[in-house]
C-alpha positions in Angstrom: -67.1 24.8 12.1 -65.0 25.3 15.3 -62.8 22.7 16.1 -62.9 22.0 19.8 -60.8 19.8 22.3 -63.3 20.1 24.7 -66.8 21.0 25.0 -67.0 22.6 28.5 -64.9 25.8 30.2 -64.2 27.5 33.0 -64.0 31.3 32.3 -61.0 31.9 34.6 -58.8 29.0 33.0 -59.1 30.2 29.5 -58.8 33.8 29.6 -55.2 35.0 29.0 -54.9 31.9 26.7 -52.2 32.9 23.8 -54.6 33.7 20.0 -53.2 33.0 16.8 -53.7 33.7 13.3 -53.1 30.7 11.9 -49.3 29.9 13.3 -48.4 33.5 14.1 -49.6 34.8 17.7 -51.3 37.9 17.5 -52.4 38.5 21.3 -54.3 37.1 24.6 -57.7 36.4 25.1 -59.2 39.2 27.6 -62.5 38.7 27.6 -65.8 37.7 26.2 -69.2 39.8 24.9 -72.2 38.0 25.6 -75.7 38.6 24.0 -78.6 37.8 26.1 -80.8 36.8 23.0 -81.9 33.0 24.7 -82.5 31.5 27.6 -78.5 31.5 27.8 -76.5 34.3 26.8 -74.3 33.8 23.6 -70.7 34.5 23.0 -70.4 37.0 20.4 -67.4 38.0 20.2 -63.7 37.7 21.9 -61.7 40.5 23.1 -58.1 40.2 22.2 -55.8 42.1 24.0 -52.0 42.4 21.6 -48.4 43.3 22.6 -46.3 46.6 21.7 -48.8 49.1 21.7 -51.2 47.7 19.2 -55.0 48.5 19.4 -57.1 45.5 20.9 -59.1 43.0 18.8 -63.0 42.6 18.9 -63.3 39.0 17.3 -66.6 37.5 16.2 -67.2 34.5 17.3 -67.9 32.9 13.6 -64.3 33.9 12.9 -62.8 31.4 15.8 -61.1 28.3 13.7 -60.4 26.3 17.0 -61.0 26.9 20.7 -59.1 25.1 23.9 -57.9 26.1 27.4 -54.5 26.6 25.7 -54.8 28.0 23.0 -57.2 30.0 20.3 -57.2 30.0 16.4 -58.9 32.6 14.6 -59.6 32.5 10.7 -59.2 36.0 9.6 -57.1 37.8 6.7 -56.3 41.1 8.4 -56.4 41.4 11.8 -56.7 45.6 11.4 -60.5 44.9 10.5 -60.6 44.1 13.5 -59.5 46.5 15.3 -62.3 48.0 17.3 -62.8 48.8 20.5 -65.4 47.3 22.9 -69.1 49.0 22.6 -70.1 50.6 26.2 -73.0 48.6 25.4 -71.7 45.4 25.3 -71.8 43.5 28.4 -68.5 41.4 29.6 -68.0 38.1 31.5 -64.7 39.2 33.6 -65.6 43.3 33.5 -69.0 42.9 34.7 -69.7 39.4 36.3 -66.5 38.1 37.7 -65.8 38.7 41.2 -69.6 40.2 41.4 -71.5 39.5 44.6 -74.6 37.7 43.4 -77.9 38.9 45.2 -81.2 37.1 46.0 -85.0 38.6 45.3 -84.7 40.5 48.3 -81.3 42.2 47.7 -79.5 39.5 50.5 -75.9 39.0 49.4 -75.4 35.4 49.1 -72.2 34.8 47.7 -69.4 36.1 45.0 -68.8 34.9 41.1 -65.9 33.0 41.7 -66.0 31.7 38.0 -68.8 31.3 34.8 -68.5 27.9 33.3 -68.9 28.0 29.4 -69.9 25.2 27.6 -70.2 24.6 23.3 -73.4 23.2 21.9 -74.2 22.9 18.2 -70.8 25.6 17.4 -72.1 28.3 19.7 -70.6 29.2 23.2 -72.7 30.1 25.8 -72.2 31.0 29.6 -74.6 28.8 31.3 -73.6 28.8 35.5 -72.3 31.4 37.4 -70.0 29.0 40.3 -69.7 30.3 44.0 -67.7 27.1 45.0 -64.4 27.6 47.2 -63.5 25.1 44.8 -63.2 27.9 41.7 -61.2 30.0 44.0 -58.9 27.7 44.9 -58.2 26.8 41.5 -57.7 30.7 40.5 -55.6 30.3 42.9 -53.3 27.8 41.4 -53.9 25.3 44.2 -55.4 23.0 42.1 -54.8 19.4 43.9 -56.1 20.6 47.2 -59.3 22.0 45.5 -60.0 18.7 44.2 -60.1 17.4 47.8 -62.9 20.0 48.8 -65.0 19.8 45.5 -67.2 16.9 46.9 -68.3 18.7 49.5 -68.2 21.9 47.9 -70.4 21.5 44.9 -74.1 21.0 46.4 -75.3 24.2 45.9 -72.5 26.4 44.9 -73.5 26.9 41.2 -76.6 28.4 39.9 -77.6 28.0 36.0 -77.5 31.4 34.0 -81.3 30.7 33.7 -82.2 32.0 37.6 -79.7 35.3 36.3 -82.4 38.3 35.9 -81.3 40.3 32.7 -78.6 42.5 33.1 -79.0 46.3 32.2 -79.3 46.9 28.5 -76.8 50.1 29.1 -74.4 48.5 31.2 -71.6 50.6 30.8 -68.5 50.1 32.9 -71.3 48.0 35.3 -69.9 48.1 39.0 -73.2 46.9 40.6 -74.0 42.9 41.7 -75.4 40.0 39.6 -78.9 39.5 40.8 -80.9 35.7 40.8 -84.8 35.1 40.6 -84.0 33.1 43.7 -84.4 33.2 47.7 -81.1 32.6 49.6 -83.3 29.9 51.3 -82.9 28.3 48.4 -79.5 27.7 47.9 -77.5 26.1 50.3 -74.6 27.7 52.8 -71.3 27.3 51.8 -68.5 27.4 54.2 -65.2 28.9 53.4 -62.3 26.6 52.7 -58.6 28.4 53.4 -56.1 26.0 52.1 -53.1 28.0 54.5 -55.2 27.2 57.4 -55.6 23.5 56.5 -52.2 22.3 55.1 -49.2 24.9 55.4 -50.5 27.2 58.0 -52.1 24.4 60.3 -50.0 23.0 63.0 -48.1 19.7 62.8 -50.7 17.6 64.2 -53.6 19.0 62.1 -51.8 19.2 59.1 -51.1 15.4 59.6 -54.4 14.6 60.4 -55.9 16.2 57.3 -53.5 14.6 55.0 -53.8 10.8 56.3 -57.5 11.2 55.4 -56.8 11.9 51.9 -57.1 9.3 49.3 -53.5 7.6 47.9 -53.7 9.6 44.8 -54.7 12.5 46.1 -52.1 12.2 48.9 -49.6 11.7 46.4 -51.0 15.2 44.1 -50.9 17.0 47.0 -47.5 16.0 48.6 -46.3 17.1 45.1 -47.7 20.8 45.7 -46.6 21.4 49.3 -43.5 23.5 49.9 -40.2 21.2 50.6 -40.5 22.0 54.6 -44.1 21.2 54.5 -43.4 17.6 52.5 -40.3 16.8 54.9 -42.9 17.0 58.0 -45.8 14.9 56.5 -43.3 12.3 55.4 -41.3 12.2 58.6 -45.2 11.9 60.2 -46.2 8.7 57.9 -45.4 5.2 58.3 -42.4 4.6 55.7 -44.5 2.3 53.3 -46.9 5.4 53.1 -44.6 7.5 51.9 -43.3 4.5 49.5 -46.8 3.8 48.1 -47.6 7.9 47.5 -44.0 8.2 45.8 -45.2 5.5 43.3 -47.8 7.2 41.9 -45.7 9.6 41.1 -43.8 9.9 37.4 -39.9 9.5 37.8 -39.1 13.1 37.5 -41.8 14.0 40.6 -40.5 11.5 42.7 -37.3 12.2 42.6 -38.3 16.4 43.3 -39.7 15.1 46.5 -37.0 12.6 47.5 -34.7 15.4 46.9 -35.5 17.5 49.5 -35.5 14.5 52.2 -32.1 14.0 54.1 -29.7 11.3 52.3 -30.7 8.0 54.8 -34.5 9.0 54.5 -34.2 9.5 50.8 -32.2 6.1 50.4 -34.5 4.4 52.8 -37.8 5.2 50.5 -35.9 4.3 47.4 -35.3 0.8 48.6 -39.2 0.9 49.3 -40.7 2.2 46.1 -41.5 -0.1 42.7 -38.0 -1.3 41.6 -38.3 -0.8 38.3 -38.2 2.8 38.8 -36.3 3.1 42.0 -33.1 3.4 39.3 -35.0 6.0 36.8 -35.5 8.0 40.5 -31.9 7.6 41.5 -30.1 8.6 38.6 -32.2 11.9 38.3 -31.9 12.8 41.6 -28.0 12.1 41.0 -28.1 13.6 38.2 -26.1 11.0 36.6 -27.1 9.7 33.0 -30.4 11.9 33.2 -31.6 10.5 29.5 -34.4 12.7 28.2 -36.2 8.8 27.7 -36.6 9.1 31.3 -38.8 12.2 30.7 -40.9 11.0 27.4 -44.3 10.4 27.5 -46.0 7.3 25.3 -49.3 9.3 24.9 -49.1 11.2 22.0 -51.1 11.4 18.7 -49.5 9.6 15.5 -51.1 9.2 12.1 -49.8 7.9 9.0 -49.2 10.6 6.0 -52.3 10.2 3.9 -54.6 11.2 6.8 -56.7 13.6 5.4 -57.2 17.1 7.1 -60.9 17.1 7.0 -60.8 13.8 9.0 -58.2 14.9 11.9 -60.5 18.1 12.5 -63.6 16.2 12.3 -62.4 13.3 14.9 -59.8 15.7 16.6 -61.7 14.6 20.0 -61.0 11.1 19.9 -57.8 11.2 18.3 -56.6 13.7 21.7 -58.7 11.6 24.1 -56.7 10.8 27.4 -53.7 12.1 25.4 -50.5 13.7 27.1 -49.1 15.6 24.0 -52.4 17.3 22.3 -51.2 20.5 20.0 -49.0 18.0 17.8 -49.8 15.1 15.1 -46.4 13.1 14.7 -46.5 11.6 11.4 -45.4 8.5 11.2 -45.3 5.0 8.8 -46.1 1.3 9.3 -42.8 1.0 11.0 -43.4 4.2 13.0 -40.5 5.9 11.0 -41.1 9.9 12.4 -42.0 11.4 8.6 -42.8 14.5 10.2 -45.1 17.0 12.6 -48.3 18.7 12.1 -48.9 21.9 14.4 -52.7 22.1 15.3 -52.7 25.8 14.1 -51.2 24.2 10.4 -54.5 21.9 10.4 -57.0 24.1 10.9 -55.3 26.0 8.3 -54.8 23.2 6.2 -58.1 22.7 3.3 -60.0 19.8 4.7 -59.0 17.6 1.0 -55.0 18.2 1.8 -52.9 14.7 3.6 -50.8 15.2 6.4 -47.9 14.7 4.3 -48.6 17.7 2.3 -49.1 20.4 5.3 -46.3 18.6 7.7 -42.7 19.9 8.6 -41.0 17.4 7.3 -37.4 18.7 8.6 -38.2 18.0 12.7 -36.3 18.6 15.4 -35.5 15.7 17.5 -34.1 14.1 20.7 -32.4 11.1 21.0 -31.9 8.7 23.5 -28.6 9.5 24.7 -29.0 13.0 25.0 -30.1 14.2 28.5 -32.8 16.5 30.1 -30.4 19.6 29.6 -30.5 19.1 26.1 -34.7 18.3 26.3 -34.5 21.8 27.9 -32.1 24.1 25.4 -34.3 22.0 22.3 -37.4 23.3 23.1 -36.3 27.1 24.5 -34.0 27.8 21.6 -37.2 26.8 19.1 -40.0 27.6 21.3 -41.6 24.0 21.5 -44.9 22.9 23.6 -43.1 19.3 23.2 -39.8 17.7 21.2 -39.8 14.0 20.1 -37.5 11.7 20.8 -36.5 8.9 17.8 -34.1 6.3 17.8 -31.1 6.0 14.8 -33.8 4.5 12.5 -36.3 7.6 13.2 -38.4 5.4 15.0 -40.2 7.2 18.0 -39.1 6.3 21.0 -41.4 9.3 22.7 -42.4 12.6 23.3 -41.2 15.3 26.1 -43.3 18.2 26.9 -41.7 21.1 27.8 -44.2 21.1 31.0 -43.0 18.3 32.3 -39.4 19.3 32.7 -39.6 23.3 32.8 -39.9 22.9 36.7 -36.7 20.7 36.9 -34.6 23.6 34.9 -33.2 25.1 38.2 -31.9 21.8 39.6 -29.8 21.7 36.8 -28.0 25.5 37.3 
């Protein structure tokens, strides 16, 4: 059974994702062979690409313990058996559809493969849309928030299921020709392309600032986080001064304060007098840099289980237990008084035989923040130990809170 985090994917976000045998990381996703056996073509196996020199891997799928956009666990002994290289016969999702044009009936080019969502049913992954949206390139693009504004108006008619996909050729070979449909281009509606230079950074004042007060608050807010610092001076200086207060508070303490940063010391000090209260300090004092505790940093949304959780169970109900969760590849074990006993790595669990508790498969010796330490020493915790996320406990070992190194990576230069 593979254990999953989620049970859709977008082909572009999860190749390159770091593959492990069980907690030693042996390589990088590259791609994926389908089999067209179905209605829906079938994953069959992964192609793992490995540092130093060392051949590639050609994974079956049946040998995949657990499968997420960041990160893969296969369940194999020796990873030379596996050392094979890709059949010319096989046909590959990136090599020979991504970044095809796709073609109607009659051979008229209608768009390009800008991304093939996946999606799990019943333990098997199939490819079952290619997506033409401006809203997939965009997000290749790492422009993420401002996709999100266009995906409304992008998404009629900018996908097509794998089922209007006419077979591919049985000898594909290195395949450099298009991906053809069993559908008219009457069918499937225009899609006009969506530059995000011309519409936010590359637009002139007045445009820009026209775009971005018809964006939503929290969208406003995303997007004011992604803009270079010029760019967020402009739209803030061009927005009434409770605007700017409101977007700034649906920030986290650590974005606001990026943003504030950049402002000029009156405008800054202006906004901080307008913004919730109760963080306005929190804001001050890291863009100060004064007293920067790493509690300021800590996220409450974490999973924590007490130590005679059983293996089997966490795997089972690893969906719900990660649900809306900001810290997902750890389980913090903890007891009635949430006294930190120890940490589970997800690679351990899937390890791990399903009648073992947590207390038998946990690192019981954890590294830890505490309260009066500061963001610099959040930052040399998890680089000297390669950490996804450090706790942070009070003198009792109660947690206080978890930081994730993504959260503060970006703030590392400020710090210099």
């Amino acid at each position: 059974m593979v254990a999953v985090l989620e049970s859709e994917f977008f082909l572009s976000e999860i190749l390159g994702r770091k593959v492990y045998l069980k907690s030693e990381r042996i390589g990088r996703l590259d791609d994926f062979v389908i089999v067209e056996t179905g209605k829906l073509p079938e994953i069959s196996h992964l192609v793992v690409v490995r540092p130093f020199g060392y051949p590639s891997l050609l994974l079956p799928w049946d040998k995949i313990g657990l499968i997420s956009n960041t990160e893969i666990v296969a369940d194999v002994v020796n990873v030379t058996d596996y050392e094979k290289p890709v059949p010319d016969s096989a046909i590959l999702l990136k090599a020979h559809i991504l970044d095809k044009k796709i073609l109607d009936m009659d051979g008229h080019e209608v768009e390009v493969v800008y991304d093939v969502k996946l999606v799990l049913q019943h333990d098997r992954l199939y490819a079952s849309e290619v997506d033409f949206s401006r809203n997939r390139l965009l997000r290749r693009m790492g422009l993420k928030k401002i996709a999100n504004f266009f995906a409304e108006s992008q998404e009629l008619g900018s996908t097509v299921s794998w089922l209007y996909v006419q077979p591919l050729p049985e000898k594909i070979g290195m395949f450099r020709g298009h991906v053809k449909l069993n559908v008219l281009k009457e069918n499937i509606h225009d899609i006009h392309p969506v530059d995000l230079a011309d519409i936010l950074e590359e637009l002139e004042g007045d445009q820009r600032l026209a775009v971005f007060n018809e964006l939503e608050p929290e969208l406003a807010s995303d997007t004011l986080e992604e803009v270079e610092p010029r760019v967020q001076r402009e739209l803030i200086g061009g927005i009434e001064k409770e605007r700017a207060a409101q977007l700034i508070d649906e920030m986290s303490p650590a974005q606001a304060a990026d943003v504030l940063a950049v402002l000029p010391a009156a405008d800054a000090d202006e906004l901080l007098k307008l913004i919730d209260q109760d963080s306005a300090p929190k804001v001050q004092r890291i863009i100060d840099k004064h007293d920067e505790s790493v509690l300021l940093y800590a996220t409450q949304s974490f999973i924590k289980l007490p130590p005679t959780t059983l293996a089997r169970e966490v795997i089972e109900d690893y969906r719900r237990f990660a649900r809306e969760k900001d810290i997902v590849m750890y389980v913090y074990v903890v007891d009635a008084a949430d006294t930190l006993l120890g940490v589970v790595d997800l690679r351990e669990l899937i390890a791990a035989d399903d009648a073992q508790t947590l207390a038998s498969i946990m690192t019981d010796n954890v590294i830890a923040l505490h309260p009066d330490e500061t963001l610099r020493d959040a930052l040399e915790g998890v680089e000297r130990y390669g950490f996804r996320a450090i706790p942070v406990v009070g003198e009792d070992k109660r947690m206080l809170g978890v930081v994730a190194y993504r959260d503060i990576r970006g703030i590392k230069p400020r710090l210099d």
